[in-house]
PyMOL commands that place a pseudoatom at each C-alpha (Angstrom):
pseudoatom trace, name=CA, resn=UNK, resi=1, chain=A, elem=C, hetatm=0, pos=[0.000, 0.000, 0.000]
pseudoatom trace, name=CA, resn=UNK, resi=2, chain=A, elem=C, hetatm=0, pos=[2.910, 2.388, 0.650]
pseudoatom trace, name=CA, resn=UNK, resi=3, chain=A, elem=C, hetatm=0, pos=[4.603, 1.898, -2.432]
pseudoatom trace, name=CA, resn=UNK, resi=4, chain=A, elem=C, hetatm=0, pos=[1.395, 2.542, -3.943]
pseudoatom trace, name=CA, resn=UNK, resi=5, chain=A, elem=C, hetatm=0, pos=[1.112, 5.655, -2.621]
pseudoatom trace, name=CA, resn=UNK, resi=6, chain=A, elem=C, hetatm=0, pos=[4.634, 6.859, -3.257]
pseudoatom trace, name=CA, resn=UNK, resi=7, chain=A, elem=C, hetatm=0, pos=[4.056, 5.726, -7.051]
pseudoatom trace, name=CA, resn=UNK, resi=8, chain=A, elem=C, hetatm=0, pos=[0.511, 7.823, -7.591]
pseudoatom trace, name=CA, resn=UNK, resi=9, chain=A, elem=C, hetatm=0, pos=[2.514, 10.733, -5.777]
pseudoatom trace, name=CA, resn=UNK, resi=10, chain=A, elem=C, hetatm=0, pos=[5.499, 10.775, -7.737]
pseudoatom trace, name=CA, resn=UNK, resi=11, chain=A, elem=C, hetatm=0, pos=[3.328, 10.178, -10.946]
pseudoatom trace, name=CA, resn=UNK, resi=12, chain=A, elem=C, hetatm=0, pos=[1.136, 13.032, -9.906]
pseudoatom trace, name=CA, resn=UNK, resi=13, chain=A, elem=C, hetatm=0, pos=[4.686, 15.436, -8.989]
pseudoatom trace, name=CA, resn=UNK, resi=14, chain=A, elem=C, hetatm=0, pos=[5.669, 14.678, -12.594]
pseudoatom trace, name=CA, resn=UNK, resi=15, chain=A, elem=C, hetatm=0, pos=[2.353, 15.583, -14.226]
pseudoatom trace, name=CA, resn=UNK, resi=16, chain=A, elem=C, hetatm=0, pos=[2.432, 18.777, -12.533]
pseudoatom trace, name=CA, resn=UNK, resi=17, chain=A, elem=C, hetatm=0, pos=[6.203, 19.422, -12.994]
pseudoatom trace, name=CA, resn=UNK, resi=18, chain=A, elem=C, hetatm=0, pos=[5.473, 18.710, -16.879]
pseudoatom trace, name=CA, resn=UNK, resi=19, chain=A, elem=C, hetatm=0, pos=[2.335, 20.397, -17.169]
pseudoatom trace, name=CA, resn=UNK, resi=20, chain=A, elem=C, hetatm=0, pos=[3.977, 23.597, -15.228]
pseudoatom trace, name=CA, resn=UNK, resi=21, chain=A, elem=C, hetatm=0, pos=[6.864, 22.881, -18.257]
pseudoatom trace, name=CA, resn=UNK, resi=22, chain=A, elem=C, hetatm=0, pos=[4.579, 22.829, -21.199]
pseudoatom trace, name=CA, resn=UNK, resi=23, chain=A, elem=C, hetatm=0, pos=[2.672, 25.532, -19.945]
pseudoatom trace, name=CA, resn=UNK, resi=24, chain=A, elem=C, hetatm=0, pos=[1.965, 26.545, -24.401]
pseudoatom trace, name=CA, resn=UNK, resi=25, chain=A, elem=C, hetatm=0, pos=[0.670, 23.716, -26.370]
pseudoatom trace, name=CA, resn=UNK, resi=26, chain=A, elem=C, hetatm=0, pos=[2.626, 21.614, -28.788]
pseudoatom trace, name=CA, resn=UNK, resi=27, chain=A, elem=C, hetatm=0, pos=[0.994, 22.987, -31.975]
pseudoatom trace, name=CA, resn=UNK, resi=28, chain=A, elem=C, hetatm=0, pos=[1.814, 26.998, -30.507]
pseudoatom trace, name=CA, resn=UNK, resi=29, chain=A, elem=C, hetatm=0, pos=[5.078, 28.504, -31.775]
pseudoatom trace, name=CA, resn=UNK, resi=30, chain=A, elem=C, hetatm=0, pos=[7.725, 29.002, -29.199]
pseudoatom trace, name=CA, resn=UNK, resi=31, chain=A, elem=C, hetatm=0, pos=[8.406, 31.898, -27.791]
pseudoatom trace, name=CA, resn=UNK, resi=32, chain=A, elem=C, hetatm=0, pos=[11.655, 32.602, -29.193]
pseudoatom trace, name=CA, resn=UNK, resi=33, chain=A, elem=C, hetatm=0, pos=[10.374, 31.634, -32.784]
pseudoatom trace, name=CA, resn=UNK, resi=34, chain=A, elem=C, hetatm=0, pos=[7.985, 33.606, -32.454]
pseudoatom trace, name=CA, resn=UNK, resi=35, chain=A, elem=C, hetatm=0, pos=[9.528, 36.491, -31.898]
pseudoatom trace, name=CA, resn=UNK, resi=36, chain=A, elem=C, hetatm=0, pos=[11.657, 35.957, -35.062]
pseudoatom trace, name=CA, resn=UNK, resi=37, chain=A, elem=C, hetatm=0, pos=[9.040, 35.765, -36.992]
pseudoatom trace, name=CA, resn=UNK, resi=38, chain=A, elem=C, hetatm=0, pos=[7.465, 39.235, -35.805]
pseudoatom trace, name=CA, resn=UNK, resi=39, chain=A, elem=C, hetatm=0, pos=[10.802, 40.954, -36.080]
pseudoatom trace, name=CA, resn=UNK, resi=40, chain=A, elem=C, hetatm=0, pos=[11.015, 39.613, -39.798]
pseudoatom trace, name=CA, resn=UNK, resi=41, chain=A, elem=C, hetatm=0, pos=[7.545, 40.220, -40.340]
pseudoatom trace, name=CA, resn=UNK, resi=42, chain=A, elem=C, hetatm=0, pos=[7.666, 44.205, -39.128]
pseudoatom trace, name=CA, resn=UNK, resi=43, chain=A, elem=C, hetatm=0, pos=[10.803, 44.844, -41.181]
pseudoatom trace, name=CA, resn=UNK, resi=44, chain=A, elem=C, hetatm=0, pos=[9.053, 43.222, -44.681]
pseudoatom trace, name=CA, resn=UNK, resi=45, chain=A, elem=C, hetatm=0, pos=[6.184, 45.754, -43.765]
pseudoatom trace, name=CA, resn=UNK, resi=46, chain=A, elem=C, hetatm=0, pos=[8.647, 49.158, -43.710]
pseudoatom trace, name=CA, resn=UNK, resi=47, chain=A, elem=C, hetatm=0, pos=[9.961, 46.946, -47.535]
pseudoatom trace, name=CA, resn=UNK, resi=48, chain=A, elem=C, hetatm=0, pos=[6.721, 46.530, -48.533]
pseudoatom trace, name=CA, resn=UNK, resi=49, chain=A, elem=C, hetatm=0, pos=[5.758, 50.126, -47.969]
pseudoatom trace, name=CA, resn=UNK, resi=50, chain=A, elem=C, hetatm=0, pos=[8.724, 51.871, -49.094]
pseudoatom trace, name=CA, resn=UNK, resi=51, chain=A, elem=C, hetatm=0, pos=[7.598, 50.034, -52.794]
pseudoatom trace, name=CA, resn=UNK, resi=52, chain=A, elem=C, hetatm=0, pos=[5.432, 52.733, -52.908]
pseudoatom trace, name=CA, resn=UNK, resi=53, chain=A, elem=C, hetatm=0, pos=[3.029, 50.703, -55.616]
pseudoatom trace, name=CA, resn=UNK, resi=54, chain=A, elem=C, hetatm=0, pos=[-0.537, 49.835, -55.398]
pseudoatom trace, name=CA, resn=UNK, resi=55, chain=A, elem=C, hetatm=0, pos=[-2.280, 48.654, -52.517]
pseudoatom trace, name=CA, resn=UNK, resi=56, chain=A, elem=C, hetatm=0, pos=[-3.443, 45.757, -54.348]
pseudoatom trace, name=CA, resn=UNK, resi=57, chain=A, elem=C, hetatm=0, pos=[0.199, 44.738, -55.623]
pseudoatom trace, name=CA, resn=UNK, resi=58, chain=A, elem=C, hetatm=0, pos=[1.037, 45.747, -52.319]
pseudoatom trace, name=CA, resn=UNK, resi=59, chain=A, elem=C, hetatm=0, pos=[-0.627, 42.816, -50.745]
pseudoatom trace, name=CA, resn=UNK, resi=60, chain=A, elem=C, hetatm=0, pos=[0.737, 40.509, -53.003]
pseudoatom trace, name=CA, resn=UNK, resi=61, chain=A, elem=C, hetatm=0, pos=[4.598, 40.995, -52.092]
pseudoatom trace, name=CA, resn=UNK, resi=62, chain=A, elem=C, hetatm=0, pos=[3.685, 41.308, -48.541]
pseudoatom trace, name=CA, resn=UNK, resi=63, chain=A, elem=C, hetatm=0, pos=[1.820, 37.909, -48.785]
pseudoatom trace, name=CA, resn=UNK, resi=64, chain=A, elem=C, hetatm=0, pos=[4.535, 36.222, -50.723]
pseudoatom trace, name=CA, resn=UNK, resi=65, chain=A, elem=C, hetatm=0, pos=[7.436, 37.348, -48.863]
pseudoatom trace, name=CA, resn=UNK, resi=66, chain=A, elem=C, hetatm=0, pos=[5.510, 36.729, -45.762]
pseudoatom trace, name=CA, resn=UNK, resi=67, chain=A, elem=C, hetatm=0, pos=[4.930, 32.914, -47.247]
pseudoatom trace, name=CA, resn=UNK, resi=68, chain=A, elem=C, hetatm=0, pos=[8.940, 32.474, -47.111]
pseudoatom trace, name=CA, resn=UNK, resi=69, chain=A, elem=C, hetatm=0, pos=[9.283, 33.910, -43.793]
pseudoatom trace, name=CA, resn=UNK, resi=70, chain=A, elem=C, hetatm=0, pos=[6.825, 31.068, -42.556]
pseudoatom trace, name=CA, resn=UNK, resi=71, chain=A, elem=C, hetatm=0, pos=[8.593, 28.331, -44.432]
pseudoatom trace, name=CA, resn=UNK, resi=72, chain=A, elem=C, hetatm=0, pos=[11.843, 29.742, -43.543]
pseudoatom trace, name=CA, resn=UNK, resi=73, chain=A, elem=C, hetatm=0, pos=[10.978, 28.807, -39.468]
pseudoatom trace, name=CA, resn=UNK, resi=74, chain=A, elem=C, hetatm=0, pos=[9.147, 25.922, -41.055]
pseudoatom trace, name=CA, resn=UNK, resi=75, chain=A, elem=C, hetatm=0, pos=[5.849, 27.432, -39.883]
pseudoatom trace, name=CA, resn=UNK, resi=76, chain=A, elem=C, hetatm=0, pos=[2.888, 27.838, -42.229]
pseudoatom trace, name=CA, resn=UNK, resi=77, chain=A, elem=C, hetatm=0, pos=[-0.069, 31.001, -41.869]
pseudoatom trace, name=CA, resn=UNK, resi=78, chain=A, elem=C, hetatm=0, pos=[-2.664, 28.831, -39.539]
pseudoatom trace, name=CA, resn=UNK, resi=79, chain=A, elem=C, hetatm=0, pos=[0.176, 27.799, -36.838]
pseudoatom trace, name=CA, resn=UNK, resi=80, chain=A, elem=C, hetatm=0, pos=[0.888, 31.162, -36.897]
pseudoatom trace, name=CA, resn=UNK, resi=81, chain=A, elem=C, hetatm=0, pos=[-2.366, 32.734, -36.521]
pseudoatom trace, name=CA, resn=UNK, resi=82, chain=A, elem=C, hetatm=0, pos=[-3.495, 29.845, -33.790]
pseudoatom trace, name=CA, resn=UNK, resi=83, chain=A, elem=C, hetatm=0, pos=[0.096, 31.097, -31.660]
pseudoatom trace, name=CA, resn=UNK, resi=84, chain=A, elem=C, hetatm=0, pos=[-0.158, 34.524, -32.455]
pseudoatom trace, name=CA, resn=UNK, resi=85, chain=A, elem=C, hetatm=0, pos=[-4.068, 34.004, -30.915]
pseudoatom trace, name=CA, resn=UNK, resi=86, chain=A, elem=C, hetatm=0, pos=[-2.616, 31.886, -27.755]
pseudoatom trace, name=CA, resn=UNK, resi=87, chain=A, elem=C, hetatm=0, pos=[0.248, 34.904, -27.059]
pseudoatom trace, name=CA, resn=UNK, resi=88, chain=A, elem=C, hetatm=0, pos=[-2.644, 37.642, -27.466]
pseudoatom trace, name=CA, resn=UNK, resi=89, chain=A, elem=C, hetatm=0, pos=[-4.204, 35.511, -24.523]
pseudoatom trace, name=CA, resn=UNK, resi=90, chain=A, elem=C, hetatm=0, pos=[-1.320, 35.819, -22.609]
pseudoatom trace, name=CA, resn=UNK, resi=91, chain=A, elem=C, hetatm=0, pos=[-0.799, 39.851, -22.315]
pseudoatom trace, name=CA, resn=UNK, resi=92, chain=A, elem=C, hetatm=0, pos=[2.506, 39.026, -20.312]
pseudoatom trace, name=CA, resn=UNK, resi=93, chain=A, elem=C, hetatm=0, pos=[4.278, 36.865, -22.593]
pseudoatom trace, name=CA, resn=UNK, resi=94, chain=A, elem=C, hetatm=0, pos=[3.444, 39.301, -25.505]
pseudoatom trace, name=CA, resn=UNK, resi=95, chain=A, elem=C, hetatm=0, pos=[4.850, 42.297, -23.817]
pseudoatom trace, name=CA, resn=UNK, resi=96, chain=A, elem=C, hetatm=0, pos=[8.241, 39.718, -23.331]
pseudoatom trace, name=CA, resn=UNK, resi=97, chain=A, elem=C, hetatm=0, pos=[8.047, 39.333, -26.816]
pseudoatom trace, name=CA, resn=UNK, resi=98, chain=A, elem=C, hetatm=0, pos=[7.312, 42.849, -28.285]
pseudoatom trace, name=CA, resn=UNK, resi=99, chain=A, elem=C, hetatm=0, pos=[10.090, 44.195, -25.663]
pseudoatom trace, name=CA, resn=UNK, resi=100, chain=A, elem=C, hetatm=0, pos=[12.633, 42.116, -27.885]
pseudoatom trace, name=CA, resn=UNK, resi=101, chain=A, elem=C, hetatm=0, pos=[10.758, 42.890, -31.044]
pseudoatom trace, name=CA, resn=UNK, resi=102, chain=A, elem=C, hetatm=0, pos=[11.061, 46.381, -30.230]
pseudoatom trace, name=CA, resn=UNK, resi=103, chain=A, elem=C, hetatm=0, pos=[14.509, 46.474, -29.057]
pseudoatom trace, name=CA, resn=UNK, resi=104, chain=A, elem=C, hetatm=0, pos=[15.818, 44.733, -32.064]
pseudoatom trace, name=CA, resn=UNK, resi=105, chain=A, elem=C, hetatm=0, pos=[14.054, 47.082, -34.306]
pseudoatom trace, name=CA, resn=UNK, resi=106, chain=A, elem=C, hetatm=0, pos=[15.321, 49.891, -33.188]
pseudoatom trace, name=CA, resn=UNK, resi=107, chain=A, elem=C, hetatm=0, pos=[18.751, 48.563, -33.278]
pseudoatom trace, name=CA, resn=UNK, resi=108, chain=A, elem=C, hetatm=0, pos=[18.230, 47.622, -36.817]
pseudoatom trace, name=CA, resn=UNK, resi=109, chain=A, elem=C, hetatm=0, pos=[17.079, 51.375, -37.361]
pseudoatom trace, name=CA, resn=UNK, resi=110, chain=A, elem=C, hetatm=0, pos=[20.133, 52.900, -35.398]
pseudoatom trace, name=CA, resn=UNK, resi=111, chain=A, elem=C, hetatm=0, pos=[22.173, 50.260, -37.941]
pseudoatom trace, name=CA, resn=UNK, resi=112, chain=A, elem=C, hetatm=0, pos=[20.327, 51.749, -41.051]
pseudoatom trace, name=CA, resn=UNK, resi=113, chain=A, elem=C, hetatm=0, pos=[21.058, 55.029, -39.470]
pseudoatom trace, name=CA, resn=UNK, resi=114, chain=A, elem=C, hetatm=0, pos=[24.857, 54.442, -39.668]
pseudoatom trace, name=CA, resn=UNK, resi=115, chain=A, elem=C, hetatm=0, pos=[24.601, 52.800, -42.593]
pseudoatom trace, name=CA, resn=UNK, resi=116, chain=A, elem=C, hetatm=0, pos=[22.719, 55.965, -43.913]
pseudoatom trace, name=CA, resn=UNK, resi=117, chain=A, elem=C, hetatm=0, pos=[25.202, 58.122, -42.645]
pseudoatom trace, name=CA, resn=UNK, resi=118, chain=A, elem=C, hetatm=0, pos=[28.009, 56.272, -44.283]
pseudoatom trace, name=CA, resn=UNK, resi=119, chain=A, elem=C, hetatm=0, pos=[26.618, 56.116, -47.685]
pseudoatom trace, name=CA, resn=UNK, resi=120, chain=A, elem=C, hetatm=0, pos=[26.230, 60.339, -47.465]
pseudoatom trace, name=CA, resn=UNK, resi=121, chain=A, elem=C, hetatm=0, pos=[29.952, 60.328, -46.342]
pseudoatom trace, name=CA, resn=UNK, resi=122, chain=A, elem=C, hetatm=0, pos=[30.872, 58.361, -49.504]
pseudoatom trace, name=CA, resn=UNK, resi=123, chain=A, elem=C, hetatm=0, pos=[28.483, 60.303, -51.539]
pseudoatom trace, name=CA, resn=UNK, resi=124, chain=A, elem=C, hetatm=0, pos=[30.167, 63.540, -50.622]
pseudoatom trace, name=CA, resn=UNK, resi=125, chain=A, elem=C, hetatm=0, pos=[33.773, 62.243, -50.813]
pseudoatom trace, name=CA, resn=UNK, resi=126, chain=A, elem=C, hetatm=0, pos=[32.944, 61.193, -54.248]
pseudoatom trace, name=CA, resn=UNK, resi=127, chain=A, elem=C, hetatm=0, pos=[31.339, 63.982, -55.854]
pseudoatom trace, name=CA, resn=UNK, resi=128, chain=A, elem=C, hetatm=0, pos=[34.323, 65.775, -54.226]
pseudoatom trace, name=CA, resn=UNK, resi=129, chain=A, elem=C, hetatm=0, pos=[36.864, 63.608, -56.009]
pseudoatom trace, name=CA, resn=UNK, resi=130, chain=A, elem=C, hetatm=0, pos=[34.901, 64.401, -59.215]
pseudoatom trace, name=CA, resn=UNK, resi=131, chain=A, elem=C, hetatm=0, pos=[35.275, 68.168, -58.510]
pseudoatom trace, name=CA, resn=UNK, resi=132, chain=A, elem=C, hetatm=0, pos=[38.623, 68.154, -57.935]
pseudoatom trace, name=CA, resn=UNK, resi=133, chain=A, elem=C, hetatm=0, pos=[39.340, 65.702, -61.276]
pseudoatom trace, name=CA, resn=UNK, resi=134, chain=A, elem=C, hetatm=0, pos=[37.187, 68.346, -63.351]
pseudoatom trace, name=CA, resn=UNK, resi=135, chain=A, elem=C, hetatm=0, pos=[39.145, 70.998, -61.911]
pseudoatom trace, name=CA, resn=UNK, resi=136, chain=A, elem=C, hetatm=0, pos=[42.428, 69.309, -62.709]
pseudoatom trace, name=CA, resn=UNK, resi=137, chain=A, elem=C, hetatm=0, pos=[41.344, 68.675, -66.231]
pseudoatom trace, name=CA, resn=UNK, resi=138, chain=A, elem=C, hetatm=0, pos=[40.393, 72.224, -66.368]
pseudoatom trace, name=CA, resn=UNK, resi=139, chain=A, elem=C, hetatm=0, pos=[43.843, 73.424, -64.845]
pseudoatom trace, name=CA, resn=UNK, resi=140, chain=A, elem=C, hetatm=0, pos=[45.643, 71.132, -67.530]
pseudoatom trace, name=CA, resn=UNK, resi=141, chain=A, elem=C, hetatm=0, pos=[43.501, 72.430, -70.386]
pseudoatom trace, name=CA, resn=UNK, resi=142, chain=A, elem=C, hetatm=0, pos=[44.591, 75.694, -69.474]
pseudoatom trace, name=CA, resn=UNK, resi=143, chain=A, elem=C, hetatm=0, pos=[48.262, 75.178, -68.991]
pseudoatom trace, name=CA, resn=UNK, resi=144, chain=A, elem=C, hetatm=0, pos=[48.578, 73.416, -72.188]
pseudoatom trace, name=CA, resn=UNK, resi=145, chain=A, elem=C, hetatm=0, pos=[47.741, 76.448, -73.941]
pseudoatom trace, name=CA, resn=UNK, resi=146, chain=A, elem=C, hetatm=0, pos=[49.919, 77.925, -71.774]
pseudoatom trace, name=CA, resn=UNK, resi=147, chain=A, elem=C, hetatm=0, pos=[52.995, 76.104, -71.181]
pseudoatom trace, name=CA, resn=UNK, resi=148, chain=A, elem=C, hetatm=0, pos=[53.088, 75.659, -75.491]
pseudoatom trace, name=CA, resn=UNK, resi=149, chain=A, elem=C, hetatm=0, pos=[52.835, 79.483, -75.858]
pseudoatom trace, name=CA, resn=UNK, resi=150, chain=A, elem=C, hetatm=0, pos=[55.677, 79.654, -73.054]
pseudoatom trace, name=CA, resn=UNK, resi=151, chain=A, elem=C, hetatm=0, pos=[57.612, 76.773, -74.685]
pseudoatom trace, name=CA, resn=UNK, resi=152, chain=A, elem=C, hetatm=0, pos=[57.250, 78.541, -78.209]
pseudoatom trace, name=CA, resn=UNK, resi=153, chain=A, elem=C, hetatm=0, pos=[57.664, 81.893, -77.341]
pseudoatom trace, name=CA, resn=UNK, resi=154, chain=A, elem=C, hetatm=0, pos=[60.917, 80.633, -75.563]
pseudoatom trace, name=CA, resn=UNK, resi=155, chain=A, elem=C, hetatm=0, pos=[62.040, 78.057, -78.157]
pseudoatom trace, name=CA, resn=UNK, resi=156, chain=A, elem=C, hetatm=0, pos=[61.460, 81.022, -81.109]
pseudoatom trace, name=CA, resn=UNK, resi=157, chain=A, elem=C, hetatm=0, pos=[63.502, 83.784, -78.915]
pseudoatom trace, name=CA, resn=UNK, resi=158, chain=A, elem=C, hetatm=0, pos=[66.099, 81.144, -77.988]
pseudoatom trace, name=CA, resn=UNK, resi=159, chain=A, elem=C, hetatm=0, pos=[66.639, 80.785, -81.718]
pseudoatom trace, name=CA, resn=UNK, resi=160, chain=A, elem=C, hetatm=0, pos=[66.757, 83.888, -82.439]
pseudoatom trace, name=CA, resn=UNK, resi=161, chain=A, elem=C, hetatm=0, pos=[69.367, 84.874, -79.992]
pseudoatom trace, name=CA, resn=UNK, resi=162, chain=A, elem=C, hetatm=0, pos=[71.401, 81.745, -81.599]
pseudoatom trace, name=CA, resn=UNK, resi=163, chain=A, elem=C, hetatm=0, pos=[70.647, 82.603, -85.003]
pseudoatom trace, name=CA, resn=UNK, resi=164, chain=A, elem=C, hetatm=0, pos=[71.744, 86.040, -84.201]
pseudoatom trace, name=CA, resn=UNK, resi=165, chain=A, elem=C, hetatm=0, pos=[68.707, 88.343, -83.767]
pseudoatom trace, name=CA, resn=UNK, resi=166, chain=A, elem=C, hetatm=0, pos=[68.515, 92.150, -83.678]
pseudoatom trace, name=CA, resn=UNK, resi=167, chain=A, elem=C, hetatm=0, pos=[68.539, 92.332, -79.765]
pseudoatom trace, name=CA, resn=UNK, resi=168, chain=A, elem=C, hetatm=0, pos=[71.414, 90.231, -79.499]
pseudoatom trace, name=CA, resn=UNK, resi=169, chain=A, elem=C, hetatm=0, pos=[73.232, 92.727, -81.949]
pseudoatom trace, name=CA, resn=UNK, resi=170, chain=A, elem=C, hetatm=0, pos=[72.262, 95.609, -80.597]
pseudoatom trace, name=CA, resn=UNK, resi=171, chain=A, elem=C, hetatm=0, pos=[74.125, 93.984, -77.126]
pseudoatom trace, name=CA, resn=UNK, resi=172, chain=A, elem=C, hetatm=0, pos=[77.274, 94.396, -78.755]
pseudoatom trace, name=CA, resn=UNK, resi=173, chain=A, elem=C, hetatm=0, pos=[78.663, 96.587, -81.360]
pseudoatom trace, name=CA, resn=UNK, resi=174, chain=A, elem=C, hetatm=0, pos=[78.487, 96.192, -84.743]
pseudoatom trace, name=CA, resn=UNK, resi=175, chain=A, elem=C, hetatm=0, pos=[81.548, 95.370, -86.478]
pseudoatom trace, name=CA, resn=UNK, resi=176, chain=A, elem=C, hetatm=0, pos=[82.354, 95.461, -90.745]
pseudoatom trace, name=CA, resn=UNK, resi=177, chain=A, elem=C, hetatm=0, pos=[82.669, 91.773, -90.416]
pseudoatom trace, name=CA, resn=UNK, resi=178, chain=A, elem=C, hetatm=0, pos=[79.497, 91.100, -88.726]
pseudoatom trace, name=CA, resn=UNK, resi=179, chain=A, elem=C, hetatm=0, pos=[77.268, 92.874, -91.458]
pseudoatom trace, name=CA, resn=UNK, resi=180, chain=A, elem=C, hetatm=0, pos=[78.962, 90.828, -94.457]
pseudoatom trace, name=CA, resn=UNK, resi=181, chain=A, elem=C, hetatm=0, pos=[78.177, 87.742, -92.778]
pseudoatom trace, name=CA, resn=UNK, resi=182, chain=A, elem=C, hetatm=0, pos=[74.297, 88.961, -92.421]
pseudoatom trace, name=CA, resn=UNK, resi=183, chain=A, elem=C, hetatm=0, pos=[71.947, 88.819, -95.628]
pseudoatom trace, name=CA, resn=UNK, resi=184, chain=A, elem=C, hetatm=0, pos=[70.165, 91.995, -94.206]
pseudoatom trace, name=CA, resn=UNK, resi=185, chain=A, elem=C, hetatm=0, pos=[72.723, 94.047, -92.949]
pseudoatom trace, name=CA, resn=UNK, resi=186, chain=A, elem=C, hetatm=0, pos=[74.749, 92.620, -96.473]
pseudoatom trace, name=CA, resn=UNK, resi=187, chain=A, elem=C, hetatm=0, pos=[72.209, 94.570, -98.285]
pseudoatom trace, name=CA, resn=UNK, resi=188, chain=A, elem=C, hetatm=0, pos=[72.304, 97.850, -96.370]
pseudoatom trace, name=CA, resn=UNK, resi=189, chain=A, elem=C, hetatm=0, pos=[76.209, 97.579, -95.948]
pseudoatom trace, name=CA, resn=UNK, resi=190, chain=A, elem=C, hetatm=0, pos=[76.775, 96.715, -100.215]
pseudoatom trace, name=CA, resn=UNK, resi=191, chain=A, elem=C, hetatm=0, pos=[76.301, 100.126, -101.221]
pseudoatom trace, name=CA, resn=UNK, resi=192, chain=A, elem=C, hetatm=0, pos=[79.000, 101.387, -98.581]
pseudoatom trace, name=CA, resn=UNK, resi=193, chain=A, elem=C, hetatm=0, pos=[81.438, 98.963, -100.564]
pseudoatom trace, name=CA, resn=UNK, resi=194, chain=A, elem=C, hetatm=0, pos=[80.987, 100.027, -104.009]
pseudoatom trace, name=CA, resn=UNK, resi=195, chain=A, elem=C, hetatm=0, pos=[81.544, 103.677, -102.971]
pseudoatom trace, name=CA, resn=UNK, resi=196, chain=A, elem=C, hetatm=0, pos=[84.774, 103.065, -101.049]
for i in range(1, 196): cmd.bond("trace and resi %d" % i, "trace and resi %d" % (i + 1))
show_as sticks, trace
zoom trace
């Protein structure tokens, strides 16, 4: 009789210990699921809207991508709807789950945020890089012209003061010899000759 009694109490301690354990039935999501699946679910609805398309067309993409979230956790739209009814019944385990939900939204917006941020950085480094390469372009354009006038200015009076121009002969005095020798100053120095 004893060990009768110890057997229908320990039987009885185990019921309640597993009943206490599976306090969500089998066919419910699990917490921790769960709460996936909203988090997924909230950030296909910012996608979805963002689209900006039809409502109807809308609806669709939402619907699809929300089929692949659900086969993703290897859930399908009635196991979802019967858990998401059984956590609505339990106001305490949905505020557990939202908290999370929450949290890791706004983590994912303070990561877009950075992201965001980032991407203006770039943006701005960029288009300055393109400034300064249309400004370089611009400052080479300009020099060209420049620096070939400069070159051929220089190259044409270097040759003249090799070839011998006027200002290099008015540096230094003319001599007899120095006028025979030049087909200009041969010309204004001929007549001198036939009259001496």
């Amino acid at each position: 009789m004893r060990h009768k009694f110890i057997f229908l109490l320990a039987v009885l301690t185990l019921t309640f210990l597993n009943a206490c354990k599976r306090d969500r039935p089998e066919d419910v999501i699990s917490k921790s699921k769960m709460t996936e699946i909203l988090i997924e679910q909230h950030l296909l609805e910012a996608k979805v809207l963002l689209l900006k398309v039809r409502t109807d067309s809308t609806n669709k993409v939402y619907n699809s991508l929300e089929q692949e979230i659900f086969e993703k956790y290897g859930v399908d739209k009635a196991m979802y709807e019967k858990s998401y009814q059984y956590y609505i019944s339990k106001p305490e385990l949905l505020d557990e789950i939202y908290e999370v939900v929450v949290d890791s939204l706004n983590v994912n917006d303070q990561h877009a945020a950075v992201l965001e941020e980032e991407e203006e950085k770039e943006k701005k480094r960029l288009a300055e890089e393109k400034k300064k390469r249309k400004q370089a372009i611009k400052d080479s354009i300009a020099n060209i012209g420049k620096d070939s006038l400069t070159v051929s200015l220089s190259d044409s009076l270097a040759l003249e003061v090799k070839e011998g121009s006027v200002a290099e002969e008015q540096e230094k005095p003319l001599t007899r010899t120095d006028s025979l020798r030049d087909p200009k100053l041969r010309k204004i120095a001929a007549p001198k000759q036939n009259k001496l």
